[in-house]
VOPAGU-2260 file (C-alpha; in pm, 1 decimal, decimal comma):
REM VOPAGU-2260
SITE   aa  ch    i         X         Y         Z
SITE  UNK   A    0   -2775,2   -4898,2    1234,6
SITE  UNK   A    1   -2892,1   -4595,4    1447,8
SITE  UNK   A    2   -3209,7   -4398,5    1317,0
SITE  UNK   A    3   -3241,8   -4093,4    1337,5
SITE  UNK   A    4   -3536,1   -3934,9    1615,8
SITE  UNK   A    5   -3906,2   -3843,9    1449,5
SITE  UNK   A    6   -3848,3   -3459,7    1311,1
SITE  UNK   A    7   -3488,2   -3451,1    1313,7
SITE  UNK   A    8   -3349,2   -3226,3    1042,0
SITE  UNK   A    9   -2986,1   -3244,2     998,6
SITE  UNK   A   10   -2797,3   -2919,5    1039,1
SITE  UNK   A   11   -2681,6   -2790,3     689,9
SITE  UNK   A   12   -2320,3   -2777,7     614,8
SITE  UNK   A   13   -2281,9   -2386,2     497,5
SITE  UNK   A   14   -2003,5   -2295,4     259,5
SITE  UNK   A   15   -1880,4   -1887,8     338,1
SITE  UNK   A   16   -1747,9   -1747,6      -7,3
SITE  UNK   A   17   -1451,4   -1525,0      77,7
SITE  UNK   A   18   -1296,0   -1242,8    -130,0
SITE  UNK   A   19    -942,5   -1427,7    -145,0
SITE  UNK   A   20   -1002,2   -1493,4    -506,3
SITE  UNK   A   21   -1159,8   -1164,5    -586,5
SITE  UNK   A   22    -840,8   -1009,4    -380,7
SITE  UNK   A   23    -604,8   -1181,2    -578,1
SITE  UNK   A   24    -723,4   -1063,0    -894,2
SITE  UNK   A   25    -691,4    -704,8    -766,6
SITE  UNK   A   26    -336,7    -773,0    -697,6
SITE  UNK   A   27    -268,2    -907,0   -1035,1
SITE  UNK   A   28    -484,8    -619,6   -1183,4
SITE  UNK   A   29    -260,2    -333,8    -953,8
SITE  UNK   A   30      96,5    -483,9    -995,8
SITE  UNK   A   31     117,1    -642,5   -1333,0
SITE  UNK   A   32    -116,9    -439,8   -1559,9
SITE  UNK   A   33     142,6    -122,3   -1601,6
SITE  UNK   A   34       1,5     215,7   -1492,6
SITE  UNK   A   35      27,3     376,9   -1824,3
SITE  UNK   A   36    -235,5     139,7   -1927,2
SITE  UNK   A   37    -576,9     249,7   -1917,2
SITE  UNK   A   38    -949,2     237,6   -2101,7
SITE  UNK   A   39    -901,1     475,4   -2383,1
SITE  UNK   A   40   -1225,3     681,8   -2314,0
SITE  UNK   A   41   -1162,2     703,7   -1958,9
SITE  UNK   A   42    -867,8     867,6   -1930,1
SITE  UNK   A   43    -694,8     887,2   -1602,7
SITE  UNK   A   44   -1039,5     706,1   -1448,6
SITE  UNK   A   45    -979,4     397,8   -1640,1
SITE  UNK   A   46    -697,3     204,9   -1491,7
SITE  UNK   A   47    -796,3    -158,6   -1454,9
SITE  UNK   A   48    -727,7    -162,0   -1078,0
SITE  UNK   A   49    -937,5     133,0   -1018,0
SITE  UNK   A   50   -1211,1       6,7   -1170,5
SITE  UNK   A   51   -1151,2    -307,2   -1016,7
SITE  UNK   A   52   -1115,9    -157,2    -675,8
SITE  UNK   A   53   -1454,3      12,2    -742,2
SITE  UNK   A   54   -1644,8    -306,4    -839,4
SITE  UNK   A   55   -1504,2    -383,6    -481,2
SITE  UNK   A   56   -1684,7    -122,8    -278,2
SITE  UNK   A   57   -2013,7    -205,3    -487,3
SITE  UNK   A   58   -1892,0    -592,5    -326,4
SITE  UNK   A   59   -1845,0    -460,7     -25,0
SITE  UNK   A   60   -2230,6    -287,9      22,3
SITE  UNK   A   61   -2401,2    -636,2    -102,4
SITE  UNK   A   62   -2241,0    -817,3     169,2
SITE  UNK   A   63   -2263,6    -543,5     417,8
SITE  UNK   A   64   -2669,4    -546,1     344,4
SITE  UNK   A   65   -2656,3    -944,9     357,8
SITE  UNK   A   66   -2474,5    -906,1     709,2
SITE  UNK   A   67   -2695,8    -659,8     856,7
SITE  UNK   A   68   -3018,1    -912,2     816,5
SITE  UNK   A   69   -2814,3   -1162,2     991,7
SITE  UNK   A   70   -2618,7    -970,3    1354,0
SITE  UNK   A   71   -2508,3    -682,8    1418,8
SITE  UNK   A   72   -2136,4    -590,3    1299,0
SITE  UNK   A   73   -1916,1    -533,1    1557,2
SITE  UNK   A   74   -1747,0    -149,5    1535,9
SITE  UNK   A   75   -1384,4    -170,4    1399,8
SITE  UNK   A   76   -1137,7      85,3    1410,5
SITE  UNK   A   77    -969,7      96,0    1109,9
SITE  UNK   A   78   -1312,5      83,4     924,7
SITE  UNK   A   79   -1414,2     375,7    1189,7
SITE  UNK   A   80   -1078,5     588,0    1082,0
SITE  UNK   A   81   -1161,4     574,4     711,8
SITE  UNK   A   82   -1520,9     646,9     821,5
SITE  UNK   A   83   -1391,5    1004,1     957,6
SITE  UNK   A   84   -1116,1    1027,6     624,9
SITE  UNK   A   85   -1370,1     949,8     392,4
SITE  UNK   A   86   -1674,0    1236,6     565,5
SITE  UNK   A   87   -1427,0    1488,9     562,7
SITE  UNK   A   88   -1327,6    1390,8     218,6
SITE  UNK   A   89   -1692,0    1410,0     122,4
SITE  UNK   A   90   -1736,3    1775,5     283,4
SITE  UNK   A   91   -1364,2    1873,8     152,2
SITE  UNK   A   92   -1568,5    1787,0    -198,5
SITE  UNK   A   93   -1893,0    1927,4    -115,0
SITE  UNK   A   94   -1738,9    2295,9     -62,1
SITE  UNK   A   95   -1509,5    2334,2    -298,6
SITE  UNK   A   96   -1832,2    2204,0    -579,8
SITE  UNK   A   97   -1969,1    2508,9    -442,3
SITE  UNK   A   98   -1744,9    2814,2    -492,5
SITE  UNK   A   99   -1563,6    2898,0    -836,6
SITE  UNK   A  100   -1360,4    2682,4    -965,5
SITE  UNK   A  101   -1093,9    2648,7   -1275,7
SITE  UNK   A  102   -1286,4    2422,4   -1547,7
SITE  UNK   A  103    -961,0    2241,7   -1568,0
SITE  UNK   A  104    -965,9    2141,7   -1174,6
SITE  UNK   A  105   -1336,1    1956,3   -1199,3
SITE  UNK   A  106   -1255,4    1665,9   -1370,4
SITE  UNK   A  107    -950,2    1601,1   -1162,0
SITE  UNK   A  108   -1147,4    1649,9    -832,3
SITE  UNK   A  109   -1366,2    1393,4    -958,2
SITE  UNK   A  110   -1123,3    1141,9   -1063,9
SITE  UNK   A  111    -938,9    1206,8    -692,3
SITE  UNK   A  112   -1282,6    1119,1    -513,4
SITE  UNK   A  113   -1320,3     780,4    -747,6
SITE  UNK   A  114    -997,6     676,2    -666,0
SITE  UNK   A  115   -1041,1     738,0    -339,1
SITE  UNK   A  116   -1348,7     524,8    -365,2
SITE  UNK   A  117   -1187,9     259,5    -528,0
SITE  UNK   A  118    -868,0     228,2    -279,1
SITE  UNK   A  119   -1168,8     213,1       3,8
SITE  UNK   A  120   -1328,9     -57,1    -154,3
SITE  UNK   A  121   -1005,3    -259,1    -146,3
SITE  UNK   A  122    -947,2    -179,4     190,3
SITE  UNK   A  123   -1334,3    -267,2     319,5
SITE  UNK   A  124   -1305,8    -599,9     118,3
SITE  UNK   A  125   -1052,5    -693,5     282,6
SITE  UNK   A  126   -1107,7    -609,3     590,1
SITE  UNK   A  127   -1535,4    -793,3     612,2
SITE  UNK   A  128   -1441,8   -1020,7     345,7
SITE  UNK   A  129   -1145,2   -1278,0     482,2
SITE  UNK   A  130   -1295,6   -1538,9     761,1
SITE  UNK   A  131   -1026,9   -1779,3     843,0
SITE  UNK   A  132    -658,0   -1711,3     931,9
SITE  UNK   A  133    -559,4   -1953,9     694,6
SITE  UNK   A  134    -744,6   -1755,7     405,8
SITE  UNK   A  135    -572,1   -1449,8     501,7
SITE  UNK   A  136    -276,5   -1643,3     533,1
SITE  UNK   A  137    -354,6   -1776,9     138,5
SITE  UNK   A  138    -356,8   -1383,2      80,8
SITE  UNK   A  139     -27,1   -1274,8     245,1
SITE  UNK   A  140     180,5   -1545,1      60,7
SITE  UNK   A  141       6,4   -1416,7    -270,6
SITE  UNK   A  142      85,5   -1071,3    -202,7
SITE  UNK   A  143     420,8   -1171,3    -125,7
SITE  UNK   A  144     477,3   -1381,7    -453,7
SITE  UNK   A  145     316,2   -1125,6    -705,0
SITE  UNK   A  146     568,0    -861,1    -535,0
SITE  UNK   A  147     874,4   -1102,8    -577,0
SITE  UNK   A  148     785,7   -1107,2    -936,1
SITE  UNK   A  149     744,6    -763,1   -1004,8
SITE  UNK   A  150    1106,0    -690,6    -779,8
SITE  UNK   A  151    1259,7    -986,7   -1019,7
SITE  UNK   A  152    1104,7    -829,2   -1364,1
SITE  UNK   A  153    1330,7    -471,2   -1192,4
SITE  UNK   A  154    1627,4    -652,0   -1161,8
SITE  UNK   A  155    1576,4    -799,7   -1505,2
SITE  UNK   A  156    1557,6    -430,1   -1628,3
SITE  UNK   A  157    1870,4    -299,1   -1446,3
SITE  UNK   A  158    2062,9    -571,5   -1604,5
SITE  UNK   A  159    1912,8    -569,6   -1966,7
SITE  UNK   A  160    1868,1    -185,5   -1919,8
SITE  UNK   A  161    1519,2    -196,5   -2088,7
SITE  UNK   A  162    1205,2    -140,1   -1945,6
SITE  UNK   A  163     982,8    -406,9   -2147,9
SITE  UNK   A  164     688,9    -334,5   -2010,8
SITE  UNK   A  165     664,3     -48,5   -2303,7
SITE  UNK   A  166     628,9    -347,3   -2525,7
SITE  UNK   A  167     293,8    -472,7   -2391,5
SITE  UNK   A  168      18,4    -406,3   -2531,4
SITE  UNK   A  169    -336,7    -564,2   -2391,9
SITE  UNK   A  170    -657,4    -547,9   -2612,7
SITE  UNK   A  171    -893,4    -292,4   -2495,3
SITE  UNK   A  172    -620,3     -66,8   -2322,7
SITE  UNK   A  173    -445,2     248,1   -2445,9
SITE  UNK   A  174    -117,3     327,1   -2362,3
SITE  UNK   A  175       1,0     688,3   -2290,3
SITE  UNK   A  176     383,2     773,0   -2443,2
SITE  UNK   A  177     622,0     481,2   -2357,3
SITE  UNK   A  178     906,5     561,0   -2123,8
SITE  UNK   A  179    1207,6     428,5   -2090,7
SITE  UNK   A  180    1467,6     355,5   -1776,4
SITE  UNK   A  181    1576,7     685,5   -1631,7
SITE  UNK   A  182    1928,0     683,8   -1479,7
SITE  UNK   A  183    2066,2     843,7   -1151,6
SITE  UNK   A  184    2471,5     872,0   -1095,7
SITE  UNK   A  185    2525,0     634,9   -1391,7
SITE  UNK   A  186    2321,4     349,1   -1274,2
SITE  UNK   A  187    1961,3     260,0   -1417,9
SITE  UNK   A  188    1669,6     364,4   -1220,4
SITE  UNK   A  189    1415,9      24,4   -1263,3
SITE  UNK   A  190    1020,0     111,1   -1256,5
SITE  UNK   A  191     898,8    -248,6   -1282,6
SITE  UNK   A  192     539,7    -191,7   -1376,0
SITE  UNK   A  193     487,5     148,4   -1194,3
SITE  UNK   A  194     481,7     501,4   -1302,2
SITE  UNK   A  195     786,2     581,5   -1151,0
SITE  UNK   A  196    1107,6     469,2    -973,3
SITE  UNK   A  197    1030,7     693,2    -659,7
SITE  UNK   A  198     640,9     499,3    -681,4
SITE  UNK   A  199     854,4     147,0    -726,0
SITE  UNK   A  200    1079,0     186,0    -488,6
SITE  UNK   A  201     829,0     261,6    -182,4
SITE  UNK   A  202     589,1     -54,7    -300,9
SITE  UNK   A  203     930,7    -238,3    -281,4
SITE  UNK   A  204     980,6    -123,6      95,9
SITE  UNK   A  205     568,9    -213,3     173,1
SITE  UNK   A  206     622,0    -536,6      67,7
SITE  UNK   A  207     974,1    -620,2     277,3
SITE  UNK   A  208     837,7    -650,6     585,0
SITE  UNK   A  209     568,2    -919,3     421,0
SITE  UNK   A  210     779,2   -1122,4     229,2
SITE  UNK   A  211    1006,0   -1131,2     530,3
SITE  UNK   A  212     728,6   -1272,8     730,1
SITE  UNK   A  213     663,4   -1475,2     452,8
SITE  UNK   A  214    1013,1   -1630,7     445,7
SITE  UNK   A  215    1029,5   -1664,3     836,9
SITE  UNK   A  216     683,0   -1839,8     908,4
SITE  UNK   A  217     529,2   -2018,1     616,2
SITE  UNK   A  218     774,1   -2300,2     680,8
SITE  UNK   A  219     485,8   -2554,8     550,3
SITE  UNK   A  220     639,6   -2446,6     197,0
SITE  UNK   A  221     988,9   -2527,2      71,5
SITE  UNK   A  222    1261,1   -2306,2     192,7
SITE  UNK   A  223    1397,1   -2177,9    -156,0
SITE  UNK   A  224     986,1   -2089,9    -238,9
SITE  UNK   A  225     915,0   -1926,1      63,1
SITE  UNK   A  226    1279,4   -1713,1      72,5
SITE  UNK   A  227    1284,5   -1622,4    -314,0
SITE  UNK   A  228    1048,8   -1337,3    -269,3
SITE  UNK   A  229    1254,2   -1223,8      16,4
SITE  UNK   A  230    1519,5   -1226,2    -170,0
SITE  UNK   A  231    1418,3   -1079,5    -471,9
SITE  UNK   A  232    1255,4    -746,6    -274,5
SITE  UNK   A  233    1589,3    -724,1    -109,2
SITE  UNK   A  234    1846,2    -740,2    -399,8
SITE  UNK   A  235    1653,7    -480,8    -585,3
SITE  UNK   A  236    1537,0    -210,3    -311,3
SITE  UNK   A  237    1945,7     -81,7    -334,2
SITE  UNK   A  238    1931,1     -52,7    -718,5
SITE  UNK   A  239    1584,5     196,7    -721,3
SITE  UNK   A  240    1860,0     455,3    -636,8
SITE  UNK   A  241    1560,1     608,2    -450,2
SITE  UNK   A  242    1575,5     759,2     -96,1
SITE  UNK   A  243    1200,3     699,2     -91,3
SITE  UNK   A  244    1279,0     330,8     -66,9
SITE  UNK   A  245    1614,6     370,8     121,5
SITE  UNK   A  246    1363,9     511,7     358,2
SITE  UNK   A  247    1054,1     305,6     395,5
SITE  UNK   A  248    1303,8     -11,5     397,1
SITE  UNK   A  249    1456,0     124,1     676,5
SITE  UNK   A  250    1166,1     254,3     893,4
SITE  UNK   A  251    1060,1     -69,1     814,5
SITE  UNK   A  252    1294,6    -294,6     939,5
SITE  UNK   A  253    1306,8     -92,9    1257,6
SITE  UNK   A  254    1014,9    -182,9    1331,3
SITE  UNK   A  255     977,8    -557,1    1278,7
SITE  UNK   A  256    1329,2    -551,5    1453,4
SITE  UNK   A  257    1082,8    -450,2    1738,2
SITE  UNK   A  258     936,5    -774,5    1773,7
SITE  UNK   A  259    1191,5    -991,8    1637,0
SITE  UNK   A  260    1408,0   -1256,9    1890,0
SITE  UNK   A  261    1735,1   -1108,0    1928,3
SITE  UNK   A  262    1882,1   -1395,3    1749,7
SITE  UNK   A  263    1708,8   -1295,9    1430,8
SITE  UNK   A  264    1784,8    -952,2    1469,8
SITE  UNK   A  265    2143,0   -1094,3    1442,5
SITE  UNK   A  266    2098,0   -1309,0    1153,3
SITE  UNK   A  267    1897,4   -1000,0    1002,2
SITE  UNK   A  268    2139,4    -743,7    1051,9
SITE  UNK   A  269    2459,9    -958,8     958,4
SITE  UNK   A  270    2311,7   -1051,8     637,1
SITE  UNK   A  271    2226,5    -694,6     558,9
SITE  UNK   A  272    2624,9    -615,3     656,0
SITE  UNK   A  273    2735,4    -902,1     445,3
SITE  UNK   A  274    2516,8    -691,7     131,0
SITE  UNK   A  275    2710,3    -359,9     219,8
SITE  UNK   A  276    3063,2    -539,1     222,1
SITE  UNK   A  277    2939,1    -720,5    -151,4
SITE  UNK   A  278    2828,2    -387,0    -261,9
SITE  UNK   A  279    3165,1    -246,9    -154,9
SITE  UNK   A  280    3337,0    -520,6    -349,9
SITE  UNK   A  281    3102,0    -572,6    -660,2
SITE  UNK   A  282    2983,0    -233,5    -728,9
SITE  UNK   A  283    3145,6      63,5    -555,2
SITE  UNK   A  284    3042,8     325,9    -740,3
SITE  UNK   A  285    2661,3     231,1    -652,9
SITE  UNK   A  286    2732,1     234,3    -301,4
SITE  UNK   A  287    2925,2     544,3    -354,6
SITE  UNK   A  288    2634,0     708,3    -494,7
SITE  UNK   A  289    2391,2     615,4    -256,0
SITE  UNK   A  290    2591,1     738,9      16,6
SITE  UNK   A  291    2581,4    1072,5    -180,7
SITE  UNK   A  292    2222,1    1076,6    -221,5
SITE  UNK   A  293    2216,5    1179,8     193,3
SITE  UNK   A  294    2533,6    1377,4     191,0
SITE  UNK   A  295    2476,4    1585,7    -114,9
SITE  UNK   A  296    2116,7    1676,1     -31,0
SITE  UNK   A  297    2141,8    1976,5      74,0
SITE  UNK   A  298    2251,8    2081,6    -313,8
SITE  UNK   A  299    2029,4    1827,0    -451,0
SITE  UNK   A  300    1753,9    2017,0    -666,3
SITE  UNK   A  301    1483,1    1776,8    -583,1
SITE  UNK   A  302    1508,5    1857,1    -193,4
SITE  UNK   A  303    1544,4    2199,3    -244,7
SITE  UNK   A  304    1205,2    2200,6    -469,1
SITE  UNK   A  305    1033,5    1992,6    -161,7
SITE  UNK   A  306    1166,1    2237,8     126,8
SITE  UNK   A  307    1082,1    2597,8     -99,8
SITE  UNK   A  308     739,3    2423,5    -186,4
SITE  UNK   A  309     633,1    2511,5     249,6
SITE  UNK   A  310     611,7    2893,0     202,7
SITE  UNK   A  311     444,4    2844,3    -112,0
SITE  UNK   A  312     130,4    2563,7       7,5
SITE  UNK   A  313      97,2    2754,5     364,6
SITE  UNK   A  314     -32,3    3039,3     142,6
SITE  UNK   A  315    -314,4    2790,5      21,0
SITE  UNK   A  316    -357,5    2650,2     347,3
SITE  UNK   A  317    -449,6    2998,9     480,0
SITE  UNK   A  318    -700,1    3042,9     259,0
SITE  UNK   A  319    -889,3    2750,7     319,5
SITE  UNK   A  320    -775,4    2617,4     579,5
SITE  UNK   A  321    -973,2    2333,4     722,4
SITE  UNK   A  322   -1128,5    2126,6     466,8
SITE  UNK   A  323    -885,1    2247,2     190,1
SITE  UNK   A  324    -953,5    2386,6    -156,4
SITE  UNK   A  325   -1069,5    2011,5    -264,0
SITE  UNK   A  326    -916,7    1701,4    -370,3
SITE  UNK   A  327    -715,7    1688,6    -679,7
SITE  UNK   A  328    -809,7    2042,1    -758,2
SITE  UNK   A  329    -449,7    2152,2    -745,2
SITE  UNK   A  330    -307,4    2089,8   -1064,9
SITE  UNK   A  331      73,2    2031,8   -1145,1
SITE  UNK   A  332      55,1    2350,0   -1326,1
SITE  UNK   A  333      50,2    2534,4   -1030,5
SITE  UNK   A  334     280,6    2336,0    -838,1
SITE  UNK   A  335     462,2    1978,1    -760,2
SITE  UNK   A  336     505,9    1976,7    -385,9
SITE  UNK   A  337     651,1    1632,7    -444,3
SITE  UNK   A  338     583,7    1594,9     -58,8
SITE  UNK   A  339     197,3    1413,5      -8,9
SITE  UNK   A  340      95,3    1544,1     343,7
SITE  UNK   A  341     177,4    1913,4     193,8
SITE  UNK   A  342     -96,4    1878,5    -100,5
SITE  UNK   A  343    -307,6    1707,3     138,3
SITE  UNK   A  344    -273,6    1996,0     366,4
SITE  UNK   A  345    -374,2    2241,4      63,5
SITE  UNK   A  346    -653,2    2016,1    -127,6
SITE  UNK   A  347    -801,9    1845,0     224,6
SITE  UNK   A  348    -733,8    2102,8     497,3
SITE  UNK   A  349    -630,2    2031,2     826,8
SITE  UNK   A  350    -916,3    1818,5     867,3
SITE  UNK   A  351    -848,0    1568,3     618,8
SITE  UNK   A  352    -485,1    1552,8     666,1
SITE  UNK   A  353    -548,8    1442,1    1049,9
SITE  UNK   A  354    -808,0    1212,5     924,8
SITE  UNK   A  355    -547,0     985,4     687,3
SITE  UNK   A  356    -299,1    1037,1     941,2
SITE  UNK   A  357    -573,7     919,5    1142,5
SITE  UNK   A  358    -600,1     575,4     972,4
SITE  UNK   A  359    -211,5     511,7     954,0
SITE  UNK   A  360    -173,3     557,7    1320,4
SITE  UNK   A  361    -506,3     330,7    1371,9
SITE  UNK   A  362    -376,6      77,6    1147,5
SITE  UNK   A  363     -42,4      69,4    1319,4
SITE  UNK   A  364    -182,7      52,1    1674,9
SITE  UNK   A  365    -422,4    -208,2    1649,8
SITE  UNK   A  366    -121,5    -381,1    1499,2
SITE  UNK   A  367      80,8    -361,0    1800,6
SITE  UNK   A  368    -229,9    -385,4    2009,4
SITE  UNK   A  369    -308,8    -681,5    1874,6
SITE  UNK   A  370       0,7    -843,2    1923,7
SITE  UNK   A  371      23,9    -813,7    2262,9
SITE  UNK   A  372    -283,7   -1067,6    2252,4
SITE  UNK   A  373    -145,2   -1332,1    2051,1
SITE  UNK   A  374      56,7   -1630,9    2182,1
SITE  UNK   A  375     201,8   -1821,1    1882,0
SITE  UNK   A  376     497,2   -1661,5    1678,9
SITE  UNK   A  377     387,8   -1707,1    1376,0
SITE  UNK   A  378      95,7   -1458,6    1486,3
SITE  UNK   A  379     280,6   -1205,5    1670,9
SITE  UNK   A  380     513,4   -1188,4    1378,2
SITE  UNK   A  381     213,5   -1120,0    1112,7
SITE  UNK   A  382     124,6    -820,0    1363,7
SITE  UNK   A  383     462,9    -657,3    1341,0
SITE  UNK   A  384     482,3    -701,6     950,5
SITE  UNK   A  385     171,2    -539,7     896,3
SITE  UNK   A  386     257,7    -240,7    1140,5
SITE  UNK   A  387     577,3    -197,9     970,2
SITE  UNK   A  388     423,2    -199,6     598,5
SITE  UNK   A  389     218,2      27,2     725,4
SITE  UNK   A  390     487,8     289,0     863,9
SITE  UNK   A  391     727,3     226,5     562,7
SITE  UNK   A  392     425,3     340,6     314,5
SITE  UNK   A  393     309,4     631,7     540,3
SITE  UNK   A  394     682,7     792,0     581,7
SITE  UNK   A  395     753,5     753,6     244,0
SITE  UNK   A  396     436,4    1023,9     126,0
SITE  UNK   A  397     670,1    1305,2     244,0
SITE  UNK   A  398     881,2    1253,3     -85,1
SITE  UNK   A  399     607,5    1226,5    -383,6
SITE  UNK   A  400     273,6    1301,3    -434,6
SITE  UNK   A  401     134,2     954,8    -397,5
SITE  UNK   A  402    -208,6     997,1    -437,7
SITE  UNK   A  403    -120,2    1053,9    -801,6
SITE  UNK   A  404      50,3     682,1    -837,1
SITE  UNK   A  405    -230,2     430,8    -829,6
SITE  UNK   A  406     -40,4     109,6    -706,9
SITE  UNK   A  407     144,1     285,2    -425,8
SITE  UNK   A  408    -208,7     384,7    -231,4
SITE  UNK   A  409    -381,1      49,8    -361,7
SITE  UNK   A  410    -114,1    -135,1    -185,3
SITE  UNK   A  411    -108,4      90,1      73,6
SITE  UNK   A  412    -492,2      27,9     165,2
SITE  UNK   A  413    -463,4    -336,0      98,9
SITE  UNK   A  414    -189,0    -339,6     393,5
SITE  UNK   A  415    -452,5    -173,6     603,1
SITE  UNK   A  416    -732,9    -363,2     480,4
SITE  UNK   A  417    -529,2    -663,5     550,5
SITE  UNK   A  418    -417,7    -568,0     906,3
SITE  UNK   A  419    -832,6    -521,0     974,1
SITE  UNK   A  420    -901,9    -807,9     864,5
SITE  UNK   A  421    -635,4   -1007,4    1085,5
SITE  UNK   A  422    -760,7    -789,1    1366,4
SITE  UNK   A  423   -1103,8    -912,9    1309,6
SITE  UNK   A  424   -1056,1   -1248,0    1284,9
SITE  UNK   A  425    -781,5   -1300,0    1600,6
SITE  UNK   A  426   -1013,1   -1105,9    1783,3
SITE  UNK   A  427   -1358,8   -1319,0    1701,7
SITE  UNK   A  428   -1126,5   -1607,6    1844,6
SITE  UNK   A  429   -1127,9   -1420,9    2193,5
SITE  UNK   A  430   -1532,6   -1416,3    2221,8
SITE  UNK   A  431   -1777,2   -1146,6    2321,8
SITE  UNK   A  432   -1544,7   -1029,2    2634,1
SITE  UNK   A  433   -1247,0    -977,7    2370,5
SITE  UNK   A  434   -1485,5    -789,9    2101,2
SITE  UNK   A  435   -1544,5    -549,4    2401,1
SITE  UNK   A  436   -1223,4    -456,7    2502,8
């Protein structure tokens, strides 16, 4: 038996923790804990995945100070766009603590900057705290189940025509007033666990371009567990009766079409025919009424409040118009632009409306960027997914105010987050020369 040489120390095996788990929780926290559900004393600031998501920016620091005694971290771009969102954010807040304000806009400004702190801490976390692919591939099929359930619990509410998640109650949360399913053209609008249809229907057409990747690529799992999120995501999205969705599905397959083989562009596009002609047969009327959701929008009162909302904000805009009157400080009392980049416009000025554009188009870039690098499929395809998450949830903020529905920006940021983080790690693979490029 060999001995080892005089004053050889074995190297240590060394075990890196990851924030999968941590992650995961988060998702379970933002998707199945409805949004009405809060800490009583907190109010608006207590939603479990805020807090949550704020516990993950404290995370984040601890393991950004144990990094920095160890190398240098390499700049990244994503984390450099919400760098320049978050500053402007910060000096958005800054000058609108120091002129009069409305009592009644303070605590709301605050509450905006928290959450925007929290959906931050998601992102970071995500993007410094996955090290393998196959982690971040443990995180993607995760994301992908938890948003097959919550599409399956919407088409168990069309059906039953109850909402059920007004019956839960969980110890230590208070609920505001219940609702119930609205309706649009005679059909049920389903909310799942969100606020809203509108906010249901766009995490709906986030997650289609995952759980299609999902379906397509993680072929080391059965085929009816890998497809069932798949399907459930895309028998639902045509029952939100939402153009929001309609929308962001849409954008969204364009762009994975992108990169798909022509042969599953095919198969894609014949099985999404084969749904029309079922819908035709099965339900009519739905189809019917989704067609006249586009044709009829012209009289449709909802458009007509988003297009006479321009003269109105460009009057705000004027008065302050580069860093905005402040987050949050413009109250629905005053207004319901229904139409994101339009409050943004008014409450973070030009600056901070190019600044989250900013991270979108940074997020959706290196995304495309990135796949130009990549050889295997499975790769390539993870690249296009992410990019076309990312442009479904970024189109859809010209039809609600999103930054007032939690789970729509925490998913959106855990998209980006996640499309950092794949960035990072594909890019660590190429060495020094490929950190430099």
């Amino acid at each position: 038996m060999t001995q080892p040489l005089p004053g050889f120390v074995a190297p240590r095996r060394t075990v890196t923790a990851d924030a999968v788990g941590w992650l995961t929780v988060y998702l379970v926290l933002l998707l199945f804990v409805p949004s009405r559900l809060v800490v009583g004393p907190l109010a608006s600031a207590g939603a479990p995945s805020m807090l949550f998501g704020l516990g993950s920016l404290v995370l984040w620091f601890l393991l950004l100070l144990g990094a920095a005694r160890k190398a240098v971290i390499e700049p990244q771009p994503i984390r450099i766009a919400l760098g320049a969102l978050l500053f402007s954010i910060a000096v958005s807040y800054v000058l609108a603590m120091g002129r009069p304000m409305s009592p009644d806009e303070i605590s709301p400004a605050d509450v905006a900057v928290l959450a925007l702190a929290s959906w931050s801490g998601t992102l970071l976390l995500t993007h410094d705290g996955i090290h393998t692919r196959n982690r971040l591939d443990t995180l993607v099929w995760r994301f992908a189940v938890c948003g097959g359930m919550i599409a399956a619990l919407g088409i168990v509410q069309v059906i039953t025509r109850q909402p059920w998640v007004d019956q839960l109650t969980i110890p230590g949360l208070t609920s505001s007033p219940a609702y119930g399913l609205i309706s649009r053209g005679g059909f049920p609008r389903p909310a799942g666990t969100a606020i809203h249809p509108i906010e249901y229907g766009v995490i709906l057409a986030m997650l289609l371009p995952i759980v299609l990747h999902v379906g397509f690529h993680h072929s080391h799992r059965g085929p009816i567990v890998r497809w069932l999120p798949a399907v459930a995501v895309a028998g639902i999205i045509p029952l939100t009766s939402s153009r929001s969705a309609y929308l962001g599905a849409l954008i969204g397959l364009i762009v994975c079409l992108i990169g798909w083989s022509r042969q599953r562009r095919l198969l894609v596009l014949g099985v999404a025919v084969g749904g029309v002609l079922a819908m035709m047969v099965v339900t009519p009327n739905l189809l019917n009424s989704i067609i006249g959701m586009f044709t009829g929008a012209a009289e449709d009162p909802s458009i007509t409040s988003r297009t006479d909302s321009f003269s109105l904000a460009f009057e705000f805009v004027a008065n302050h118009p580069w860093f905005g009157r402040g987050l949050g400080t413009f109250l629905p009392k005053y207004r319901i632009f229904d139409n994101q980049y339009l409050l943004l416009l008014v409450t973070a000025g030009i600056v901070g409306t190019v600044a989250f554009l900013g991270l979108g188009i940074t997020g959706v870039v290196t995304m495309f960027r990135l796949r130009t690098q990549l050889r295997d499929d499975a790769s390539r395809d993870l690249a296009i997914s992410l990019a076309a998450a990312v442009c479904a949830g970024f189109s859809c903020l010209f039809m609600f105010d999103a930054f007032a529905f939690p789970m729509t920006m925490g998913t959106l940021f855990l998209l980006l987050g996640l499309a950092g983080a794949f960035r990072r790690i594909e890019r660590g693979k190429f060495g020094l020369a490929g950190l430099l490029q």
